[in-house]
MMTF fields as JSON, N, C-alpha, C and O atoms, coordinates in Angstrom:
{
  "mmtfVersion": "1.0.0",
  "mmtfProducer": "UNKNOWN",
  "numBonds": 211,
  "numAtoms": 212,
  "numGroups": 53,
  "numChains": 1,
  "numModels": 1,
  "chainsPerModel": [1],
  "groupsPerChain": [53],
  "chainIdList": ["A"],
  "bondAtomList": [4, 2, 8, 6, 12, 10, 16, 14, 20, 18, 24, 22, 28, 26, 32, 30, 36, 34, 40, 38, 44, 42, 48, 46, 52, 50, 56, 54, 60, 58, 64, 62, 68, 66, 72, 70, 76, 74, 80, 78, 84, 82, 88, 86, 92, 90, 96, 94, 100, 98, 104, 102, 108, 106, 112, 110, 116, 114, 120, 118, 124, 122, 128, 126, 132, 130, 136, 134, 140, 138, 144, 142, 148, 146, 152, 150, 156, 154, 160, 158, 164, 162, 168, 166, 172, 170, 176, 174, 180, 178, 184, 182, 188, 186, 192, 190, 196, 194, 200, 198, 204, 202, 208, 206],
  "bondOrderList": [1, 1, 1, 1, 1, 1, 1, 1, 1, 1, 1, 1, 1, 1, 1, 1, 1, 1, 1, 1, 1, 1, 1, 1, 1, 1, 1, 1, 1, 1, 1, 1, 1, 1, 1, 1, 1, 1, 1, 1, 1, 1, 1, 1, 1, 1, 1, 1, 1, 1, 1, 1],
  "groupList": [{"groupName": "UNK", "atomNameList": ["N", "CA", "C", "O"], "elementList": ["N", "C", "C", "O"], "formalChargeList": [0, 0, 0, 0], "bondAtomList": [1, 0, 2, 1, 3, 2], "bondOrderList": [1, 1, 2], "singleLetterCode": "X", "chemCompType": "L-PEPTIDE LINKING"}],
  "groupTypeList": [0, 0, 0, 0, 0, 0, 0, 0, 0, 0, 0, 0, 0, 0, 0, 0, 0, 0, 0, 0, 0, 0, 0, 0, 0, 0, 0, 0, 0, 0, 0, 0, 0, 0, 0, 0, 0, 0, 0, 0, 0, 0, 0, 0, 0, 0, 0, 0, 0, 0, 0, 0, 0],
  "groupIdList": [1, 2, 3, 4, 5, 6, 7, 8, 9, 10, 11, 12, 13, 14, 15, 16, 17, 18, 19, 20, 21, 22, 23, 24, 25, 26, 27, 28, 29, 30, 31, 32, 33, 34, 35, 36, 37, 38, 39, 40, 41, 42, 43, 44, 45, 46, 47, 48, 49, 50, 51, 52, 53],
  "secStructList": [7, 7, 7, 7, 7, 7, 7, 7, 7, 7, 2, 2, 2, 2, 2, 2, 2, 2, 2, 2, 2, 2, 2, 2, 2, 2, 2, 6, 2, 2, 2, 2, 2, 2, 2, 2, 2, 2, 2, 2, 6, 1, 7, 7, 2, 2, 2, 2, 2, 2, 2, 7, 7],
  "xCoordList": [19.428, 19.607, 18.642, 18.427, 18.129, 17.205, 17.682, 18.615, 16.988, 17.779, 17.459, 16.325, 17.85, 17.332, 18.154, 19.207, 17.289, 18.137, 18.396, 17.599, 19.231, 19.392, 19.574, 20.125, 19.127, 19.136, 20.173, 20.312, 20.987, 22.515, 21.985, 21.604, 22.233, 21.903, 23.244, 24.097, 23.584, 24.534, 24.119, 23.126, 25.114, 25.19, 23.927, 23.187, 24.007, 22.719, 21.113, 20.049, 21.301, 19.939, 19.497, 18.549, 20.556, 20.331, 20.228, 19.472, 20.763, 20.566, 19.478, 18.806, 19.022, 17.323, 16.461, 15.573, 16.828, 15.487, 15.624, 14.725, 17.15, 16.351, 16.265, 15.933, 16.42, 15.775, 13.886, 13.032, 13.843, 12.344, 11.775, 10.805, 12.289, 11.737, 11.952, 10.991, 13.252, 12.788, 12.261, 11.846, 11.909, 10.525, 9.081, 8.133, 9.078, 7.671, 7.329, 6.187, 8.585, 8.879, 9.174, 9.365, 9.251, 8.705, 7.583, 6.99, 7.039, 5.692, 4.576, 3.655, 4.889, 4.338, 4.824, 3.907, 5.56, 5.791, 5.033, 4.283, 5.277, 4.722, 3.014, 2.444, 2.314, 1.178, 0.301, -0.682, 1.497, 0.958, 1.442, 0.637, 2.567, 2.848, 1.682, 1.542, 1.063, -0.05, -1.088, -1.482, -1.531, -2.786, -2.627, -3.559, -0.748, -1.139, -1.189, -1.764, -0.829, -0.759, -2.321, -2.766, -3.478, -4.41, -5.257, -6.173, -4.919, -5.916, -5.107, -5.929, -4.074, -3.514, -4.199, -4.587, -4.509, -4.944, -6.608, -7.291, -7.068, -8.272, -8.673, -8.059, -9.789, -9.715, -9.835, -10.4, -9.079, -9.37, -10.358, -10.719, -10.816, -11.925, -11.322, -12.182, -10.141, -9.872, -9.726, -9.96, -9.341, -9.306, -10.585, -10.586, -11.706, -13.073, -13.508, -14.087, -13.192, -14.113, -13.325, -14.161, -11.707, -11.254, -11.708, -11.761, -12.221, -13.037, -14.235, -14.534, -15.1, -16.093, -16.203, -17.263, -15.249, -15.548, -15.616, -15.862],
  "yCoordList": [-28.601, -27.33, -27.228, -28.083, -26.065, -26.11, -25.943, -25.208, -26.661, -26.656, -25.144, -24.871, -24.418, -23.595, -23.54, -23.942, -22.986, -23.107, -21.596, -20.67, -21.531, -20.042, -20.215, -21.181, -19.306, -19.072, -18.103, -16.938, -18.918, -17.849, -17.493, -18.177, -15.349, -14.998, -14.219, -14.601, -13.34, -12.512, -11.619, -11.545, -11.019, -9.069, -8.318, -7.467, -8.983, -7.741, -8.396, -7.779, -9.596, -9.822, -9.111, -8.358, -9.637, -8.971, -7.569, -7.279, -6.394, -5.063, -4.973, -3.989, -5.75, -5.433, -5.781, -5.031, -6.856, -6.87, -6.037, -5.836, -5.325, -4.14, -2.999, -2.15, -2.337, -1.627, -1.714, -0.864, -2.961, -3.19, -2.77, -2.013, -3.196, -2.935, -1.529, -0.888, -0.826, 0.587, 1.166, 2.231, 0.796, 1.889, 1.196, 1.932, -0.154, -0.219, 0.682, 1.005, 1.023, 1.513, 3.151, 3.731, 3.968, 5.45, 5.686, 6.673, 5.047, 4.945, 4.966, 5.781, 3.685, 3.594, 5.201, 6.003, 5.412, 6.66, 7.828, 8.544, 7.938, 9.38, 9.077, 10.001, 8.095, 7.861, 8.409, 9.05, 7.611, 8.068, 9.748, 10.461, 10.375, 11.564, 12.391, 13.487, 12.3, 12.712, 12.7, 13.77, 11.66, 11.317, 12.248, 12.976, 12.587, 13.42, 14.633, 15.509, 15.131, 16.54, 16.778, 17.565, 16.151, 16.507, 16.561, 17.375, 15.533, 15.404, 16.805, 17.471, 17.437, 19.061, 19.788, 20.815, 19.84, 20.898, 21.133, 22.085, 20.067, 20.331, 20.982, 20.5, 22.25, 22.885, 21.83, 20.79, 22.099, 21.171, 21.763, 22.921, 21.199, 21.556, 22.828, 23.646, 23.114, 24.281, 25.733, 26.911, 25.24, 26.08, 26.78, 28.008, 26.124, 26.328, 27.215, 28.282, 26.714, 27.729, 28.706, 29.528, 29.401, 30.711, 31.361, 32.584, 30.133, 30.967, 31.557, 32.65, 31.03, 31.521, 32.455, 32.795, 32.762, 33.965, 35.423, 36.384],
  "zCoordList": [23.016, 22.346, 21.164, 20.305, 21.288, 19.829, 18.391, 18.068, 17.588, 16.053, 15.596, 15.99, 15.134, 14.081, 12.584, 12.091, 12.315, 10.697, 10.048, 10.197, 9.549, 8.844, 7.587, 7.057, 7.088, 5.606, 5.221, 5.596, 4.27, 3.903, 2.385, 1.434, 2.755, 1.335, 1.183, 1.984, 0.449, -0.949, 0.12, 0.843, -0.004, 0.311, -0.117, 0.377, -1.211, -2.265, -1.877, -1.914, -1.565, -1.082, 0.37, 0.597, 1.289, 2.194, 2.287, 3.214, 1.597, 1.615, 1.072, 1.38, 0.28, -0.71, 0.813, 1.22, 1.447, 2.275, 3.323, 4.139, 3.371, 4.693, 4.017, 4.845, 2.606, 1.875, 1.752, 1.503, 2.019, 1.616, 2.747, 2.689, 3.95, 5.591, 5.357, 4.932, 5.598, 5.899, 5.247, 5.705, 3.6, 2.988, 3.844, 4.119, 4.17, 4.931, 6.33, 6.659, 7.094, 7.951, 7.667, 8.737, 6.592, 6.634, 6.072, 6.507, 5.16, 4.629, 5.819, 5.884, 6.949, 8.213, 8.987, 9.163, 9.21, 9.679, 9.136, 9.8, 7.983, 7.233, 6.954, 6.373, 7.247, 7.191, 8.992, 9.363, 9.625, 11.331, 11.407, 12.005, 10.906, 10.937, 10.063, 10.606, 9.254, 8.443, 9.476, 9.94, 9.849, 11.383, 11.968, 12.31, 12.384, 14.13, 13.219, 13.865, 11.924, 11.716, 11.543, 12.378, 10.426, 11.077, 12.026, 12.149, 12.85, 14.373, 14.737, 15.367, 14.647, 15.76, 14.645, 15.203, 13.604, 12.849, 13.352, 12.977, 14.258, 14.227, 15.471, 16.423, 15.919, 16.846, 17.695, 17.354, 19.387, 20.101, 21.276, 21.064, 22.393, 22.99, 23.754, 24.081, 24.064, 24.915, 23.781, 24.053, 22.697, 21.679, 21.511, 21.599, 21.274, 21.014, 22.166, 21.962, 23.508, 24.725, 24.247, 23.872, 23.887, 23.977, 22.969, 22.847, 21.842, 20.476, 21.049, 20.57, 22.09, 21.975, 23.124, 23.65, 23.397, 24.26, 23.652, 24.38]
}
């Protein structure tokens, strides 16, 4: 059987470190959500042929 070891923390530690993850985890979000809003803001190639008609 394999050993592993765990590390025993407090309530409050543990809520700080998944406080810490989910701000890394909307920061990561609202950075890729920023990406796709301007890559759609930008004309795309089918947009352009109906512009130039």
């Amino acid at each position: 059987m394999e050993n592993t070891e765990y590390i025993i923390s407090s309530i409050e530690e543990y809520f700080d470190i998944l406080d810490r993850e989910n701000k890394k985890r909307s920061e990561l979000v609202a950075k890729s959500l920023v990406k796709y809003l301007q890559k759609s803001k930008a004309v795309n190639k089918f947009e352009a042929i109906q512009i130039a008609k």
